[in-house]
SEPA-145727 format. One line per field, with one value per residue: residue number from 1; x, z, y of N, C-alpha, C, O in turn; residue in three letters. Coordinates in steps of 0.2 Angstrom, whole numbers, plus 5000, padded with zeros to 4 digits. Example, Ala and Ser with C-alpha at 12.3 -4.5 7.8 and 13.67 -1.06 7.14 Angstrom:
REM SEPA-145727
rovo <- c(1, 2)
nxx <- c(5066, 5064)
nzz <- c(5039, 5035)
nyy <- c(4972, 4989)
caxx <- c(5062, 5068)
cazz <- c(5039, 5036)
cayy <- c(4978, 4995)
cxx <- c(5066, 5064)
czz <- c(5039, 5039)
cyy <- c(4984, 5000)
oxx <- c(5071, 5067)
ozz <- c(5042, 5040)
oyy <- c(4983, 5006)
lodren <- c(ALA, SER)
***
This chain:
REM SEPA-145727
rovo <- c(1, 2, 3, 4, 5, 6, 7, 8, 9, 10, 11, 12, 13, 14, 15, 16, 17, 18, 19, 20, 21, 22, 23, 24, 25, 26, 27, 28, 29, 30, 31, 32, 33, 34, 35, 36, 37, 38, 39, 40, 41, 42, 43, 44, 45, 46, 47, 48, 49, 50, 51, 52, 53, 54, 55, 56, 57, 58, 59, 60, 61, 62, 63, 64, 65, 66, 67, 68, 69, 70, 71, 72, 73, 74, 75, 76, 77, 78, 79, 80, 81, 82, 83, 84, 85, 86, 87, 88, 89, 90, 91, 92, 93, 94, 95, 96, 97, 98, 99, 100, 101, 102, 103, 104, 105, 106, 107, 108, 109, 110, 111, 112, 113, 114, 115, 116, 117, 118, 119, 120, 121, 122, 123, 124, 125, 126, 127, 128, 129, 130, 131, 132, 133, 134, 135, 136, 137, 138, 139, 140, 141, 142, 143, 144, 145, 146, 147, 148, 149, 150, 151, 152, 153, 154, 155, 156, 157, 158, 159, 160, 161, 162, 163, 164, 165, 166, 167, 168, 169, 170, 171, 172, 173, 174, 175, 176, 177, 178, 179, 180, 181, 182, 183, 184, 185, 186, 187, 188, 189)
nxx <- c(5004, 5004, 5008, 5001, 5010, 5005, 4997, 5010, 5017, 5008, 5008, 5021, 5020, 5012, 5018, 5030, 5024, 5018, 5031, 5035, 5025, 5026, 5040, 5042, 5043, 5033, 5033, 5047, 5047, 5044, 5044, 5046, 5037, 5036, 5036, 5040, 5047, 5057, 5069, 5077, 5094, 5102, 5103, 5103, 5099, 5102, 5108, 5115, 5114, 5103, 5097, 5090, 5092, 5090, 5085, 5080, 5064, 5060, 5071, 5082, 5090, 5103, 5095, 5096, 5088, 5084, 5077, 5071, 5079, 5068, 5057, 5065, 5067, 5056, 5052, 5064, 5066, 5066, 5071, 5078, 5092, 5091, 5082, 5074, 5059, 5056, 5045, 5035, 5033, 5043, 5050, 5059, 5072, 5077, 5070, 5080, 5088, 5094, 5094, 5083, 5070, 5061, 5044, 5031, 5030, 5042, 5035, 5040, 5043, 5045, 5045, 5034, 5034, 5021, 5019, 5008, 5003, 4997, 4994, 5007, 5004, 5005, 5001, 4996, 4982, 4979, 4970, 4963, 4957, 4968, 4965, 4970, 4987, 5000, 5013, 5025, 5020, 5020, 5006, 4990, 4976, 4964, 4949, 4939, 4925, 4918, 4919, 4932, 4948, 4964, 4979, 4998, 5013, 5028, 5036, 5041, 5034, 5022, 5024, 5026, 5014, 5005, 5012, 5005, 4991, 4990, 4992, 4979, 4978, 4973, 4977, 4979, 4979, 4988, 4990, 5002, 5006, 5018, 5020, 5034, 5039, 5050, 5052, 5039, 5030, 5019, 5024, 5028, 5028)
nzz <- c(5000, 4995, 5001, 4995, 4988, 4995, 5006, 5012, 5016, 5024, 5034, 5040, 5040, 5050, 5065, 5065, 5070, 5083, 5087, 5091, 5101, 5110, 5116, 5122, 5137, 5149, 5163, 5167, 5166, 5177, 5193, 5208, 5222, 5239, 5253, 5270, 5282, 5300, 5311, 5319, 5315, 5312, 5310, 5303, 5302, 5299, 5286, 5271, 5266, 5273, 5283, 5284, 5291, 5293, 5298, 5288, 5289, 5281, 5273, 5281, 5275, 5278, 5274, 5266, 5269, 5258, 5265, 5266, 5276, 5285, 5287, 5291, 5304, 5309, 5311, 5318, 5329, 5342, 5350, 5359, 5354, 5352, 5356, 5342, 5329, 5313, 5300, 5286, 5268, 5253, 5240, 5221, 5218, 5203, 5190, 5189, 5200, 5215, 5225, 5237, 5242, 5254, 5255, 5262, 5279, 5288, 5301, 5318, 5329, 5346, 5352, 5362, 5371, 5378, 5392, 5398, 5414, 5413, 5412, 5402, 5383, 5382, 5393, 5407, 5419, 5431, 5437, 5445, 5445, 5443, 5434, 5423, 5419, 5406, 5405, 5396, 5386, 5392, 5393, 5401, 5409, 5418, 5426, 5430, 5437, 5434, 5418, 5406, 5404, 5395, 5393, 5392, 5397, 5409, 5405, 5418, 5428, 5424, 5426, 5442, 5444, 5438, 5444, 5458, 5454, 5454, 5462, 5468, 5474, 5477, 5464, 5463, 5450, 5451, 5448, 5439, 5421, 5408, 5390, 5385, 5369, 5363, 5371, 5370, 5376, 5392, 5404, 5423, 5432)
nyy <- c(4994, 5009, 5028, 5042, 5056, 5069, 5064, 5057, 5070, 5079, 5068, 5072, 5085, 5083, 5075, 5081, 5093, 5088, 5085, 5099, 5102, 5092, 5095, 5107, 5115, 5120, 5120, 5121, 5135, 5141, 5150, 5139, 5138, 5133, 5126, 5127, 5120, 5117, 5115, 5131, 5137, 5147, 5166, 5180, 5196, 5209, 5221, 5219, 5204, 5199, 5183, 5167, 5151, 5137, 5118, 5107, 5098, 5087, 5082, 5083, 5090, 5106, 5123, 5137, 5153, 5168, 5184, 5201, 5214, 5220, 5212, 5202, 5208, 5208, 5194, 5190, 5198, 5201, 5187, 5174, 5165, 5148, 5132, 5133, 5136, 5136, 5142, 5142, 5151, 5149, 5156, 5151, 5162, 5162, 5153, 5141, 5141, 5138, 5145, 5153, 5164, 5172, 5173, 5182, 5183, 5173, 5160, 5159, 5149, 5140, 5125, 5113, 5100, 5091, 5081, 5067, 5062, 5048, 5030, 5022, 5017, 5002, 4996, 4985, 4986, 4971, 4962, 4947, 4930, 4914, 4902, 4892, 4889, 4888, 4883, 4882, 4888, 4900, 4906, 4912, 4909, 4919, 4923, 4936, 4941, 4932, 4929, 4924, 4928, 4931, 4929, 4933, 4928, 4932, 4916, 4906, 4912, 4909, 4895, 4894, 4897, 4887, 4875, 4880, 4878, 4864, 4858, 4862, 4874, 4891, 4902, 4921, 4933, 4948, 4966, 4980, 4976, 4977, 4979, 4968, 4972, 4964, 4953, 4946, 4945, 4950, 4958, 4960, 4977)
caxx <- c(5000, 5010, 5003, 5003, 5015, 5001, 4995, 5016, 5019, 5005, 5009, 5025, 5020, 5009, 5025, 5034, 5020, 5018, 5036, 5035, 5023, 5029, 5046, 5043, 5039, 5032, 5034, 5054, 5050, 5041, 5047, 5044, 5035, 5038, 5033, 5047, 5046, 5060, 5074, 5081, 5100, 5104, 5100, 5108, 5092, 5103, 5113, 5110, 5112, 5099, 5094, 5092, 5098, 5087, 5086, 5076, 5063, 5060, 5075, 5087, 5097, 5103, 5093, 5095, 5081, 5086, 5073, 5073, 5079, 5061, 5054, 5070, 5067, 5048, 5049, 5067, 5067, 5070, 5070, 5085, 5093, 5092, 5078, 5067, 5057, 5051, 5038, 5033, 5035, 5048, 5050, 5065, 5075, 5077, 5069, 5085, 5093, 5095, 5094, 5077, 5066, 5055, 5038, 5029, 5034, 5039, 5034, 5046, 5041, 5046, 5041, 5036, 5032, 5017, 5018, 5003, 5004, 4992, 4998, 5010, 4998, 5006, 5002, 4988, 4982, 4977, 4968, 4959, 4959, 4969, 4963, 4974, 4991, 5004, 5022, 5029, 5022, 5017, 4999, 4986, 4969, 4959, 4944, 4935, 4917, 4917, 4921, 4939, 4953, 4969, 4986, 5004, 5017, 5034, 5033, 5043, 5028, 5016, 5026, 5024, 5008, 5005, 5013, 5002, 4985, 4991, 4989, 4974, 4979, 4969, 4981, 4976, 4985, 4984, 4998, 5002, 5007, 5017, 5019, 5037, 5039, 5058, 5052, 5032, 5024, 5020, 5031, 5027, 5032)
cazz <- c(5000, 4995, 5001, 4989, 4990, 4998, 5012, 5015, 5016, 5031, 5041, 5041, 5047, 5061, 5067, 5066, 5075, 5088, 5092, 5093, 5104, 5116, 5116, 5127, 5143, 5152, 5170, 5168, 5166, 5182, 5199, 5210, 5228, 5243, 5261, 5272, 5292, 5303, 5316, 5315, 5316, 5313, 5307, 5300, 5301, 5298, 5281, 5266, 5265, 5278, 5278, 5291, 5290, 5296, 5296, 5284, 5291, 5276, 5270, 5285, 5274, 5280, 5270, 5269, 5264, 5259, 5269, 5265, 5282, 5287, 5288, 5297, 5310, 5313, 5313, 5322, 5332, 5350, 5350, 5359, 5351, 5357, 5354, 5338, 5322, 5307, 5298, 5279, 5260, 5250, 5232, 5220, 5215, 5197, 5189, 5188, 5203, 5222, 5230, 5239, 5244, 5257, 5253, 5267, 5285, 5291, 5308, 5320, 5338, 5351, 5351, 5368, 5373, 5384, 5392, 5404, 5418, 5412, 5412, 5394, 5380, 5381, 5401, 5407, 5427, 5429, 5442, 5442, 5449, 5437, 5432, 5419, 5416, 5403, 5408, 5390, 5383, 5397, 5392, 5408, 5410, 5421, 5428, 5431, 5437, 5428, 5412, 5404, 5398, 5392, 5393, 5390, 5404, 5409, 5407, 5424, 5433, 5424, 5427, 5447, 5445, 5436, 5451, 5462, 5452, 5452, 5472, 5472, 5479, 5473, 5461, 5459, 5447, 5452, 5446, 5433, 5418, 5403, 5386, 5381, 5363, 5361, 5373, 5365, 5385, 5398, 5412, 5428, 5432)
cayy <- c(5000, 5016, 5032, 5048, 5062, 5072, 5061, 5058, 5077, 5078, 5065, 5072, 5090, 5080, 5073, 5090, 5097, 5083, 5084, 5103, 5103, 5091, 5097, 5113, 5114, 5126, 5120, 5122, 5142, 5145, 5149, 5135, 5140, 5128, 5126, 5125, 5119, 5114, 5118, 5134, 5135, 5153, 5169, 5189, 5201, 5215, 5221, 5217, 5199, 5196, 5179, 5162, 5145, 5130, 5111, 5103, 5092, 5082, 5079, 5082, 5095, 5113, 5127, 5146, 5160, 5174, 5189, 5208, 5215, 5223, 5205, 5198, 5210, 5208, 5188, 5187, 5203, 5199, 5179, 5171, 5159, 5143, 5127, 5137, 5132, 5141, 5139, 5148, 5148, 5154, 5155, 5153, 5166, 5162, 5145, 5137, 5143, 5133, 5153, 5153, 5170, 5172, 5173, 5183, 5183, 5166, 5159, 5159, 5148, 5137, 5117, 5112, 5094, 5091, 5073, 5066, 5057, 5043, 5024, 5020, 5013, 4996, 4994, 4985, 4983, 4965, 4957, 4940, 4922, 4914, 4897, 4889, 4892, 4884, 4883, 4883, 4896, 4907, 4910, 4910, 4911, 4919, 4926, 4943, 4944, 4924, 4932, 4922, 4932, 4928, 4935, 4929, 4933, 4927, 4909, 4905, 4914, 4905, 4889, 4896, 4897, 4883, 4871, 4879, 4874, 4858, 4858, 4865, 4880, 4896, 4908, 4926, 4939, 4958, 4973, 4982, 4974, 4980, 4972, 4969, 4969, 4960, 4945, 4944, 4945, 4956, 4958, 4963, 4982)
cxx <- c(5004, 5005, 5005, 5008, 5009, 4998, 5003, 5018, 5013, 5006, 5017, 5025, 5017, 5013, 5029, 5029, 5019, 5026, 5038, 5031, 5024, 5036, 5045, 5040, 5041, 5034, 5040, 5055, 5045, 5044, 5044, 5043, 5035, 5037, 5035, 5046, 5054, 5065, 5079, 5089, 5104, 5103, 5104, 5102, 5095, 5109, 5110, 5108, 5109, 5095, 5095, 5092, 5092, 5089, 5078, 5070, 5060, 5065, 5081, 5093, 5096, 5100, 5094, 5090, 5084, 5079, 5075, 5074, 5073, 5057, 5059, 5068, 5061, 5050, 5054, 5070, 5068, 5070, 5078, 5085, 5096, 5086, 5071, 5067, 5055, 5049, 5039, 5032, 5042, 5046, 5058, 5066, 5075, 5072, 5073, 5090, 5092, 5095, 5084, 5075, 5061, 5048, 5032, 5032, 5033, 5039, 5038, 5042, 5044, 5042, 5039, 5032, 5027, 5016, 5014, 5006, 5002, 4999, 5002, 5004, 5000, 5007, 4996, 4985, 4977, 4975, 4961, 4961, 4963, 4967, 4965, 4981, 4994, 5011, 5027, 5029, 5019, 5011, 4997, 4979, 4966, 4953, 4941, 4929, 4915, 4918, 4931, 4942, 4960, 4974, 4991, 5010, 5023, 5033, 5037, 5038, 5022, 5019, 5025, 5016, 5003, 5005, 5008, 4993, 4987, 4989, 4985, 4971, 4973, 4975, 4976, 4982, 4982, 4991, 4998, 5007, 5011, 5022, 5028, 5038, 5046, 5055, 5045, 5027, 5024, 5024, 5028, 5029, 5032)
czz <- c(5000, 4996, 4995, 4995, 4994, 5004, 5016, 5019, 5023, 5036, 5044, 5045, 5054, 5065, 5069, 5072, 5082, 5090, 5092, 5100, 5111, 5119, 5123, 5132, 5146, 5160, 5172, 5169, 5172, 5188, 5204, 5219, 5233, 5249, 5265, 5279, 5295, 5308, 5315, 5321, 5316, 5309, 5307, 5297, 5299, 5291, 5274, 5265, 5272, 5279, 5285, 5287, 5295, 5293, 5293, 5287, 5286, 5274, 5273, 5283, 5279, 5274, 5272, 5265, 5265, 5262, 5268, 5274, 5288, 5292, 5291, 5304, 5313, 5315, 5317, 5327, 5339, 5351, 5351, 5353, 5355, 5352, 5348, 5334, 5319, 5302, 5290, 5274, 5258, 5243, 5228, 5217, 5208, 5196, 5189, 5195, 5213, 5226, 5233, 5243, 5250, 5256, 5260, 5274, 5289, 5298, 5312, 5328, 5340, 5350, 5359, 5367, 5379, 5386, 5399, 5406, 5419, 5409, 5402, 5391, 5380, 5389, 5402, 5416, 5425, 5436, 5442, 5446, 5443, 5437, 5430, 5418, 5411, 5404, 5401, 5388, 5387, 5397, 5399, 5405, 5415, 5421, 5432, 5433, 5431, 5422, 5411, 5402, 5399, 5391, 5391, 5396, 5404, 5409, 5413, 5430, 5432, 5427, 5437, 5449, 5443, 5439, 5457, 5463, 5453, 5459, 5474, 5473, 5472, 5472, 5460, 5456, 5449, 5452, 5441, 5428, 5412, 5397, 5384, 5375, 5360, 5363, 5373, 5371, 5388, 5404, 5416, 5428, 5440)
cyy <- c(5006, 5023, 5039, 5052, 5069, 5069, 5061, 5067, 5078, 5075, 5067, 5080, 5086, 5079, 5080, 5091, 5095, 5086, 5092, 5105, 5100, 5093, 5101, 5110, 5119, 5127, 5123, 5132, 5147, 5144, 5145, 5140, 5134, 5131, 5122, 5124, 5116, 5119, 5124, 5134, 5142, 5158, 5177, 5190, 5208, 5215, 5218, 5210, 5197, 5189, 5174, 5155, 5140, 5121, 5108, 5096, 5088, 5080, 5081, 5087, 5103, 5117, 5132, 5150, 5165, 5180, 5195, 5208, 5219, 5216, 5201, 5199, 5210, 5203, 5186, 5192, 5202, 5192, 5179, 5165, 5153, 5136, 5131, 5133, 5136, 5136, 5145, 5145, 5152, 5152, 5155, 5160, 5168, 5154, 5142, 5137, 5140, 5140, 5153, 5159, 5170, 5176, 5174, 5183, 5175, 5167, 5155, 5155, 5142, 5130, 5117, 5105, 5093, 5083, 5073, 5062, 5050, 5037, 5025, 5016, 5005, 4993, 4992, 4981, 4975, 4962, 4952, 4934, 4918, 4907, 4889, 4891, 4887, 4886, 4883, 4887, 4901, 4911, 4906, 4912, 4915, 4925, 4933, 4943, 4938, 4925, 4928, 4928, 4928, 4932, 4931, 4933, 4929, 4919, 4907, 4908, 4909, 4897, 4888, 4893, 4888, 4876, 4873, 4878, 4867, 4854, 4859, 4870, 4885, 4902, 4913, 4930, 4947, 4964, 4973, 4977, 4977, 4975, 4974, 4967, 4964, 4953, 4943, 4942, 4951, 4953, 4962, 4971, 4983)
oxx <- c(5008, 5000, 5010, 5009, 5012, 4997, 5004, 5022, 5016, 5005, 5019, 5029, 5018, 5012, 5030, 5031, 5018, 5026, 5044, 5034, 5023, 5037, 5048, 5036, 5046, 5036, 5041, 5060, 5043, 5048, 5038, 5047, 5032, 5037, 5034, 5041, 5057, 5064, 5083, 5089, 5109, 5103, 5108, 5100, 5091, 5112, 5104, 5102, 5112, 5090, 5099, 5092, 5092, 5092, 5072, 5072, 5058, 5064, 5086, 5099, 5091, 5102, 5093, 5088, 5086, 5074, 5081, 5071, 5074, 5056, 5056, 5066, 5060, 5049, 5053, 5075, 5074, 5067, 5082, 5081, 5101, 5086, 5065, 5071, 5052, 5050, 5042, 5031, 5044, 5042, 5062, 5061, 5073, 5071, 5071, 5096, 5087, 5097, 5079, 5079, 5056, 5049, 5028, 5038, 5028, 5041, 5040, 5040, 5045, 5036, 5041, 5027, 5029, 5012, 5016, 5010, 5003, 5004, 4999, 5000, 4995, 5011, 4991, 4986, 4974, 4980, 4956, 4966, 4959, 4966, 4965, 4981, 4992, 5014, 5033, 5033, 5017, 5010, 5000, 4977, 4962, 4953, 4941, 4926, 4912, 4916, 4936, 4939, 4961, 4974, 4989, 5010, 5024, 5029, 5038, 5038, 5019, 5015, 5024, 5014, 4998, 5000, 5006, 4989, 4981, 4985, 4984, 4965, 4971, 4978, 4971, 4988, 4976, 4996, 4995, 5012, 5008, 5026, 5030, 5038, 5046, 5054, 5044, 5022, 5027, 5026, 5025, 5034, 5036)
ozz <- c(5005, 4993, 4991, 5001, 4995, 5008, 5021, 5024, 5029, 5042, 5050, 5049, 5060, 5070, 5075, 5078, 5086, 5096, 5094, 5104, 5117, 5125, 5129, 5133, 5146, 5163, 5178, 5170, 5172, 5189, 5204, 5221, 5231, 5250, 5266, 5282, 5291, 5308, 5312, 5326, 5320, 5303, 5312, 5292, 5297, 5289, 5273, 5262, 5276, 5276, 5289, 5281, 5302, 5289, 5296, 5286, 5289, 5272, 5270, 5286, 5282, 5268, 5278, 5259, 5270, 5260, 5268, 5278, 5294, 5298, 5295, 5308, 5319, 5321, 5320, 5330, 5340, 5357, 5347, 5350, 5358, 5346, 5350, 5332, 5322, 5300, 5290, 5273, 5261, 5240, 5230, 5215, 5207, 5200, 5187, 5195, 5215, 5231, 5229, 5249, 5249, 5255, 5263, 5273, 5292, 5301, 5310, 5332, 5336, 5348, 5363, 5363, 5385, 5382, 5404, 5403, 5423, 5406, 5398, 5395, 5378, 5391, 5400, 5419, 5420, 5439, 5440, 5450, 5438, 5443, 5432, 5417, 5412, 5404, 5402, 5386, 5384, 5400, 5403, 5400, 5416, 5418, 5438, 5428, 5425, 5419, 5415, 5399, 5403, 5390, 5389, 5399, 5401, 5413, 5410, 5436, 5437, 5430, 5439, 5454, 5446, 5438, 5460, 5467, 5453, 5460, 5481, 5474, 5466, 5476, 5458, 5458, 5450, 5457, 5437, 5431, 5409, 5398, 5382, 5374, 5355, 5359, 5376, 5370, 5387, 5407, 5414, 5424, 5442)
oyy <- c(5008, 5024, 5039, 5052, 5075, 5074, 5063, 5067, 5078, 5077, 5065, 5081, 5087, 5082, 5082, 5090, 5099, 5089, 5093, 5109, 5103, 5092, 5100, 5105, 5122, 5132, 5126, 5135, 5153, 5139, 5146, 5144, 5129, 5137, 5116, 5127, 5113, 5125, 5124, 5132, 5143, 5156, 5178, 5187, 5212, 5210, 5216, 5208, 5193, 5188, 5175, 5155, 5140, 5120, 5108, 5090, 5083, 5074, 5080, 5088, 5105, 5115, 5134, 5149, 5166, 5177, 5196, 5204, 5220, 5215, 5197, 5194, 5212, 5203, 5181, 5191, 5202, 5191, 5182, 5162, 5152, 5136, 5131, 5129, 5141, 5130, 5149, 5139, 5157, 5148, 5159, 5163, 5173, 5150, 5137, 5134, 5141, 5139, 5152, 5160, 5167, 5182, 5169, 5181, 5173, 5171, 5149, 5159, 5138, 5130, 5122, 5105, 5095, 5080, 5076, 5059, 5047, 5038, 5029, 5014, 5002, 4989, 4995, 4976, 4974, 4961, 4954, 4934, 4918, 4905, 4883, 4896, 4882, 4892, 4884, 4891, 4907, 4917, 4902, 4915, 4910, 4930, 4932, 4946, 4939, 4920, 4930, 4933, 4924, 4938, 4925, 4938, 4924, 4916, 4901, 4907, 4906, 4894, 4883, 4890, 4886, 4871, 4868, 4877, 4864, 4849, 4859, 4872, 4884, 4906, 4912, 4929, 4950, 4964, 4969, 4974, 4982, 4970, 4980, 4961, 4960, 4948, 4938, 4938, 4956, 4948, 4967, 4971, 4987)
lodren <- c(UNK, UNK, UNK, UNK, UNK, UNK, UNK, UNK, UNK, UNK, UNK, UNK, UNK, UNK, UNK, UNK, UNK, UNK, UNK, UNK, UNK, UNK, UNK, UNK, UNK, UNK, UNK, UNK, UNK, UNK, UNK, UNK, UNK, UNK, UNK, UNK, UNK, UNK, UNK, UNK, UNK, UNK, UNK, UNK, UNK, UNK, UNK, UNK, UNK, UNK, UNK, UNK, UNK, UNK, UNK, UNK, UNK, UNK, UNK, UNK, UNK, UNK, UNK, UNK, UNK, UNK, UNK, UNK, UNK, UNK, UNK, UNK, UNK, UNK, UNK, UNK, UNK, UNK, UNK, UNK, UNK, UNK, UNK, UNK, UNK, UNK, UNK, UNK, UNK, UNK, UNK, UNK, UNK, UNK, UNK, UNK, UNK, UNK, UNK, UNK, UNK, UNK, UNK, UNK, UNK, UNK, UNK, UNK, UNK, UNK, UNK, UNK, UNK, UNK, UNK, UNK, UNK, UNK, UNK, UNK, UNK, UNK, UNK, UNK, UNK, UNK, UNK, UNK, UNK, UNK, UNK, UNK, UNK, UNK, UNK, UNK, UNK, UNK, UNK, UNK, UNK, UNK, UNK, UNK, UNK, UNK, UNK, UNK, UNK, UNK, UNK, UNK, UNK, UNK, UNK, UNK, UNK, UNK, UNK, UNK, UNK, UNK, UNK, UNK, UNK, UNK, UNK, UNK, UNK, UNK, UNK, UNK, UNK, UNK, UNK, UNK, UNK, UNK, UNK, UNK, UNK, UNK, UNK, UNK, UNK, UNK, UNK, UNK, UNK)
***
């Protein structure tokens, strides 16, 4: 099947035009804007190169923004230096260039950790008569208000306990528990 010299000449601008069209790219000629957070590290509010220096919490690098000195000095105007974070956007400088702008006033504050006094999530009080125990694998049984439950615990306790079902005797379990994850029981605390 041979095509004409008119049908070839077409498919041959389409082509052209196709591969003019994908060629370019627009994204490569815009400045990219980003949304910066992490630890700062240090900062020069005064002169012209006014500009601060944090740690990257995404990707654990050092970064600099440069800041007109107006904007230094409102967002790092009296702030020790010591445990801070900032917060903002910046934008590039050029589209091809690793220089980054700030992009309004970033936010400049203090972390603080608030920790409760309530049990660990992997802690569990426990009290019951215990029932069954197994000595091998340190599972127990017992009882609450006739209701079974089931736990896992040193097996030398249960092997304890274990002996003194065998006698008869009446086991209870009662204290906090918490789960070690290395050795796949709870342990007394």
């Amino acid at each position: 099947m041979s095509l004409t010299r008119s049908k070839q000449l077409f498919l041959i601008c389409r082509f052209l035009w196709l591969f003019v069209l994908f060629s370019t790219s627009g994204s490569a000629k815009e400045r990219k804007v980003i949304r910066f957070s992490g630890e700062l590290i240090s900062w020069e509010s005064v002169g012209e190169n006014s500009h601060f220096r944090f740690l990257d919490a995404t990707n654990l690098r050092e970064r600099t923004i440069l800041c007109d000195p107006e904007t230094m000095s409102l967002s790092f105007g009296n702030k020790t230096k010591g445990s801070l974070y900032v917060e903002g956007k910046a934008a590039q400088s050029s589209p091809t260039s690793d220089e980054w702008l700030c992009v309004g006033k970033p936010h400049v504050f203090q972390k603080y950790q608030v920790t409760s006094q309530a049990r660990q999530a992997q802690t569990k009080t426990i009290q019951g008569q215990v029932v069954e125990a197994d000595p091998s694998t340190g599972q127990i049984v017992y009882l609450v208000r006739g209701r079974r439950f089931y736990i896992t615990i040193d097996p030398m306790d249960a092997k304890e306990m274990a002996e003194a079902l065998s006698q008869m005797k009446t086991v209870t379990i009662d204290g906090e528990y918490r789960y070690d994850r290395i050795k796949r029981y709870y342990v007394k605390d």
